[in-house]
FIDRENKE-966319 format. One line per field, with one value per residue (C-alpha): residue in three letters; x, y, z. Coordinates in pm, whole numbers, plus 50000, padded with zeros to 5 digits. Layout:
% FIDRENKE-966319
code: c(Ala/...)
px: c(X/...)
py: c(Y/...)
pz: c(Z/...)
//
This chain:
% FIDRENKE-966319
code: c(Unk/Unk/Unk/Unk/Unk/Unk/Unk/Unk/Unk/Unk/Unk/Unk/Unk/Unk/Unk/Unk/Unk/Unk/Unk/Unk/Unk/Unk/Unk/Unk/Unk/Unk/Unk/Unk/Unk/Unk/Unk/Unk/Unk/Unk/Unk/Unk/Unk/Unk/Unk/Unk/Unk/Unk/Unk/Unk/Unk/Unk/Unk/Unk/Unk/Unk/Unk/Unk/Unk/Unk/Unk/Unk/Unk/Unk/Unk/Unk/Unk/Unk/Unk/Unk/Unk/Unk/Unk/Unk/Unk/Unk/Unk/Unk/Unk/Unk/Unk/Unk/Unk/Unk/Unk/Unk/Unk/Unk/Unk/Unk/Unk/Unk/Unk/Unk/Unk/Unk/Unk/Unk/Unk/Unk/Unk/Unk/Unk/Unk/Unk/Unk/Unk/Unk/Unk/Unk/Unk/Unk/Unk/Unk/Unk/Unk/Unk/Unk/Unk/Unk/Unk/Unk/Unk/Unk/Unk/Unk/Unk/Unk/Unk/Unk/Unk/Unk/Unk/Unk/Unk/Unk/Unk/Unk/Unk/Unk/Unk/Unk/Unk/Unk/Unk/Unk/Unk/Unk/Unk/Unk/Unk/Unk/Unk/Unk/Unk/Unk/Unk/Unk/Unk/Unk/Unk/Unk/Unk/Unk/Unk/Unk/Unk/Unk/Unk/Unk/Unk/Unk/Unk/Unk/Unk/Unk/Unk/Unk/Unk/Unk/Unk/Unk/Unk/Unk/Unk/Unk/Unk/Unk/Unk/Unk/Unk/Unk/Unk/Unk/Unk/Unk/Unk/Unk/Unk/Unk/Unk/Unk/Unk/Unk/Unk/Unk/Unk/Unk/Unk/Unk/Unk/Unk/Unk/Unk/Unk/Unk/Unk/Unk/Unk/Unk/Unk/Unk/Unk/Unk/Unk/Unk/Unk/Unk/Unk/Unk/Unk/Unk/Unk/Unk/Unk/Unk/Unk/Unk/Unk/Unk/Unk/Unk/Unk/Unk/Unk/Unk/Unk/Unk/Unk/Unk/Unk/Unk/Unk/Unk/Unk/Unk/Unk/Unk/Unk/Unk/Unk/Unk/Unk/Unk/Unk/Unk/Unk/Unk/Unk/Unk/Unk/Unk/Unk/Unk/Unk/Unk/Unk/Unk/Unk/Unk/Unk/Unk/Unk/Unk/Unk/Unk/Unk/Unk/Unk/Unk/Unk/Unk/Unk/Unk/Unk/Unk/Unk/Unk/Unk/Unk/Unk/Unk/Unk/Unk/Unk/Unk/Unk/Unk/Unk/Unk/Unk/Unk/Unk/Unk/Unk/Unk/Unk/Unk/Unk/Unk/Unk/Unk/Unk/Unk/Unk/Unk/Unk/Unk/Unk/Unk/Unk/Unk/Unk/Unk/Unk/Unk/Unk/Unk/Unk/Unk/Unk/Unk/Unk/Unk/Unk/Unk/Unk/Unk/Unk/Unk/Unk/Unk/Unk/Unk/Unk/Unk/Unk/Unk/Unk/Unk/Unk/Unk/Unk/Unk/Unk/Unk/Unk)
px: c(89486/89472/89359/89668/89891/89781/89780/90128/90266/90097/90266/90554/90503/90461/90080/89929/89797/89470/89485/89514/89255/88983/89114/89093/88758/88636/88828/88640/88275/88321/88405/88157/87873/88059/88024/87713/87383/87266/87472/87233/86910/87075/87127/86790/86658/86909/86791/86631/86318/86169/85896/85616/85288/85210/84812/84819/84568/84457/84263/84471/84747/84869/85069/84969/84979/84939/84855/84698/84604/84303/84486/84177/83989/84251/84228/84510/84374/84584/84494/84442/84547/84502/84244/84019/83993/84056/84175/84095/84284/84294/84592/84739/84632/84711/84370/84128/83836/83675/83747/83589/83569/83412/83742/83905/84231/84338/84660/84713/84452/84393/84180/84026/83981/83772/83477/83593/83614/83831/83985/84093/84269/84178/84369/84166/84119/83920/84034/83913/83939/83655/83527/83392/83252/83492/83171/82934/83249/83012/83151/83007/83083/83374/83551/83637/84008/84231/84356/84641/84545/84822/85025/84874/85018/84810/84874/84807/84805/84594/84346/84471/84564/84785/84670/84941/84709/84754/85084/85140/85411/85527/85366/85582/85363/85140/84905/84880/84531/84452/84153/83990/83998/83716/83509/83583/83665/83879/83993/84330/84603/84999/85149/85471/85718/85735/85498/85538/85609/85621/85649/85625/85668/85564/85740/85618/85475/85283/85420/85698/85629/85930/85789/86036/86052/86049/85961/86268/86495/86492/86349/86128/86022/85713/85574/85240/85152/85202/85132/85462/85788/86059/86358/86476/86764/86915/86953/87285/87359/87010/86674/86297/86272/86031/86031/86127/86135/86227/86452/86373/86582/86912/86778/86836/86561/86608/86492/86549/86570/86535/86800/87004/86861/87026/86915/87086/87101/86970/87083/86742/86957/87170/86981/87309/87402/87582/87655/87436/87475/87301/86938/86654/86581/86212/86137/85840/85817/86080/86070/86225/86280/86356/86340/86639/86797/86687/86622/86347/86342/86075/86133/86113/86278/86418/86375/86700/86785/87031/87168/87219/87536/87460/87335/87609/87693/87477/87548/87398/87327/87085/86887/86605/86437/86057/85942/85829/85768/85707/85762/85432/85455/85421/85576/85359/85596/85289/85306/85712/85575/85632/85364/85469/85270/85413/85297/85249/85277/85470/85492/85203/85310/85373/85237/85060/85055/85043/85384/85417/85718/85855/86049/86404/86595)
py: c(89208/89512/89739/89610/89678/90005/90081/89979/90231/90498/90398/90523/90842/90930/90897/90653/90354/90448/90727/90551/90260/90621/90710/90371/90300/90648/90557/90237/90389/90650/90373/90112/90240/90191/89758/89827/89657/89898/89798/89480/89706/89900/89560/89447/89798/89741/89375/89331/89204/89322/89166/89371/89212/88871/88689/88387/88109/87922/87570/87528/87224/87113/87269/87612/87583/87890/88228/88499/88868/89047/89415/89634/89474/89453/89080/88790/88445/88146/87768/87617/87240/87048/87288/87188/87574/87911/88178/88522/88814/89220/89237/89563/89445/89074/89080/88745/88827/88470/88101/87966/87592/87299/87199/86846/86964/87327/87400/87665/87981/88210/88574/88680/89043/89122/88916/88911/88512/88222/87908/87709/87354/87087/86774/86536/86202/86307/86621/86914/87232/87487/87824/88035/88376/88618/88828/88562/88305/88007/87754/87825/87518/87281/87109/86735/86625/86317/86228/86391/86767/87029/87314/87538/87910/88111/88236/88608/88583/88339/88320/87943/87818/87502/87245/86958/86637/86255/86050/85919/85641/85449/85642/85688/86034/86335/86558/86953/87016/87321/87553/87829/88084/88264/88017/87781/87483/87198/87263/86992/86849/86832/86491/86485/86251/86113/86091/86467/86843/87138/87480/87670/87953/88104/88359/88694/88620/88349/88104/87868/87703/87590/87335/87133/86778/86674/86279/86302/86576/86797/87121/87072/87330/87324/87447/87609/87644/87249/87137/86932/86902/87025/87047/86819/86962/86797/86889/86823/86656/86705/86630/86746/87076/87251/87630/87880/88175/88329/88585/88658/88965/88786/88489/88312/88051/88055/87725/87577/87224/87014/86728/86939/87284/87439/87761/87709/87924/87811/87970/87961/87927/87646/87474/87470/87544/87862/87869/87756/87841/87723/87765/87739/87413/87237/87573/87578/87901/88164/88500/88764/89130/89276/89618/89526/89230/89058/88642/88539/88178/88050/87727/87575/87805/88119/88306/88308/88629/88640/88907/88903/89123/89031/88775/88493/88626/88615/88600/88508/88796/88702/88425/88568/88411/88281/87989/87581/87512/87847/87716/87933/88261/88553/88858/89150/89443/89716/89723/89606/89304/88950/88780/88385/88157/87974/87576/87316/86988/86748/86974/86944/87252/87490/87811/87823/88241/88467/88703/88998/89170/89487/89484/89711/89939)
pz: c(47296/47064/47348/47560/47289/47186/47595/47598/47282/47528/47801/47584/47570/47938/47948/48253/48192/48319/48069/47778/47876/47881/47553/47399/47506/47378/47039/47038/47129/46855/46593/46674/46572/46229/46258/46534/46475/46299/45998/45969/45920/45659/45533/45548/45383/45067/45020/44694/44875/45157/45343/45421/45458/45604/45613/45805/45661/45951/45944/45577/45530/45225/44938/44726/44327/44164/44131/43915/43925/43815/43841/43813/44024/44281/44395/44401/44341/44480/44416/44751/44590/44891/45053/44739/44701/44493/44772/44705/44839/44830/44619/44782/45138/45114/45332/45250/45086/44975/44887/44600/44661/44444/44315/44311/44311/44192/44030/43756/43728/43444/43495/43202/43270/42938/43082/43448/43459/43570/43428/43696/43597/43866/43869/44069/43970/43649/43509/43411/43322/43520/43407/43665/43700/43825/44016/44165/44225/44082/43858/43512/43287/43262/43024/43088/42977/43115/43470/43552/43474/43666/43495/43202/42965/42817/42488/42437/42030/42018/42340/42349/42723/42743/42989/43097/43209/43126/43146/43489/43571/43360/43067/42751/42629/42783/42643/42643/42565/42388/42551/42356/42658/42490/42407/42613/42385/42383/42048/42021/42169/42151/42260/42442/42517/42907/43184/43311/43201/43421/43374/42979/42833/42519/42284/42213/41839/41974/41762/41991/42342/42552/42795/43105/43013/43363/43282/43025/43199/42875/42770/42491/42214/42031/41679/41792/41433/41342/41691/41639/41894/41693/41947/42265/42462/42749/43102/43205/43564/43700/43679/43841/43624/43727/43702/43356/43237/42909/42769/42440/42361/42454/42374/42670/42853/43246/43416/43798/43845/44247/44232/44264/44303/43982/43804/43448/43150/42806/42490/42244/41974/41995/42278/42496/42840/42894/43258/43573/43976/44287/44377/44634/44680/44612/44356/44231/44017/43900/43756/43578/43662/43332/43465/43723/43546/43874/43807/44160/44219/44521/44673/45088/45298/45090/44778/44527/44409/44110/43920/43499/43447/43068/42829/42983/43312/43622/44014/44306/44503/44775/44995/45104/45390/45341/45506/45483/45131/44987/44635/44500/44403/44154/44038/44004/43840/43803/44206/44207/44421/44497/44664/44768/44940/45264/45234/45442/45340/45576/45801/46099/46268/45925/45918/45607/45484/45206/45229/45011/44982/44802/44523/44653/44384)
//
């Protein structure tokens, strides 16, 4: 319709029709390379993630838990949870290099790098906590804690790592165990209240843990040095927290709940809300990009990517697509990488795979 109308103002000033329908077409070829194609690979090159390595794991079904880095020595470990298995991978490569198995049920991992070793919780139906030697890949000694063993922080300060195990339905408390990561000790506990936490974080001083609630739908805080809850704050309209991150300069605390996928905004200092937006659904883990104010939140189907304008402002900026389940993952900012792991769980034909993708400015 535009063509004929622009044919017909021609026609107007003496030109044939034929004459105008050349000149309109070579009008339109010389502007649509503006809207061609094209446009969508510049697109894809100014996304803020950009996929560029992808290592299938074949004969593997079943969810991922979590990963670690060792950074000098190159490698990526990921707990294979219902593989029974620690996966090992060239970190710049995303190439496999071994599996570690002997696990019930692998969830969080921590590398030590001043004595190249592992602790790897396992959650099968005894708990425990494994150490295992980051050269040979045998298991070295374990620690035996209650059923129910899954998430775990480590505290830089101290060398304490915070294991999440009992509770279970119906239970009214948890535990987080407390692990001397250098000597490998089970050196206390913190009880919680309800049957579940998820992810933690811990401040810089090493002195206050914030820990999802999940079997209450609050975000706790805890008193490392008295071992004591001291704050409960609730999670408005949702529930199944899972992921966090925290802000300490602006004092904010990021988290992501599932029903419904919700990234909110914590303010440490009041324990309130101050604003919240849409997020992948089924996330798993979430990070921060301090560098680029970038928030990354993993969950089935497509990374989140939202933008903090400031301490109380933040927009959603980008869906990237990942695949079935791809809750697991981990931001590696020395190598401005995120490397997420594709699941499978309920899905007979998922493609379980390691995906690494580049950080864009």
């Amino acid at each position: 319709m535009r063509s004929q109308t622009i044919i017909g103002r021609c026609g107007s000033t003496g030109l044939k029709p034929a004459v105008c329908l050349v000149l309109v077409e070579t009008l339109i070829a010389l502007f649509l390379p503006v809207f061609h194609p094209s446009t969508s690979v510049n697109a894809q090159e100014k996304a803020p993630l950009k996929l560029i390595a992808t290592t299938p794991s074949p004969g593997f079904s079943g969810d991922f838990d979590h990963f670690a880095v060792d950074l000098k020595g190159n490698r990526l470990f990921l707990a294979a949870e219902d593989h029974k298995t620690v996966e090992v991978f060239d970190l710049r490569t995303g190439k496999s290099l071994h599996s570690i198995a002997g696990f019930g049920q692998p969830h969080a991992i921590l590398f030590l790098p001043d004595t190249n070793k592992l602790i790897v919780t396992d959650g099968d139906d005894f708990g425990r906590v494994a150490l295992v030697d980051g050269k040979s890949y045998e298991v070295l000694d374990t620690i035996k804690l209650p059923p129910g063993v899954d998430g775990a922080i480590f505290n830089p300060q101290t060398k304490d790592y915070y294991v999440e195990s009992g509770g279970g339905t119906g239970a009214a408390t948890h535990l987080l165990n407390i692990i001397d990561a250098k000597n490998f000790k089970h050196v206390g506990d913190i009880t919680l209240p309800g049957n579940h936490s998820e992810a933690m974080a811990v401040d810089r001083a090493g002195k206050k843990l914030y820990v999802n609630l999940t079997g209450t739908n609050e975000v706790g805080v805890v008193d490392l040095a008295t071992r004591q809850l001291i704050s409960r704050w609730p999670v408005p309209n949702a529930k199944v927290e899972n992921s966090m991150v925290l802000d300490e300069p602006n004092h904010r605390l990021f988290i992501a709940t599932r029903q419904p996928p919700t990234f909110f905004v914590f303010d440490t200092d009041t324990g309130k809300v101050v604003t919240s937006l849409p997020c992948a659904a089924f996330n798993d883990d979430m990070w921060f990009d301090r560098p680029r104010k970038r928030i990354y939140a993993t969950g089935s189907e497509t990374t989140t990517v939202i933008q903090q304008r400031d301490a109380d402002h933040y927009e959603h900026v980008a869906e990237v697509p990942t695949g079935y389940r791809a809750k697991t993952s981990i931001l590696v900012p020395e190598l401005n990488r995120l490397y997420v792991a594709v699941s499978g769980k309920g899905k007979p034909d998922a493609k379980l795979a390691l995906q690494i993708f580049q950080i864009q400015p």
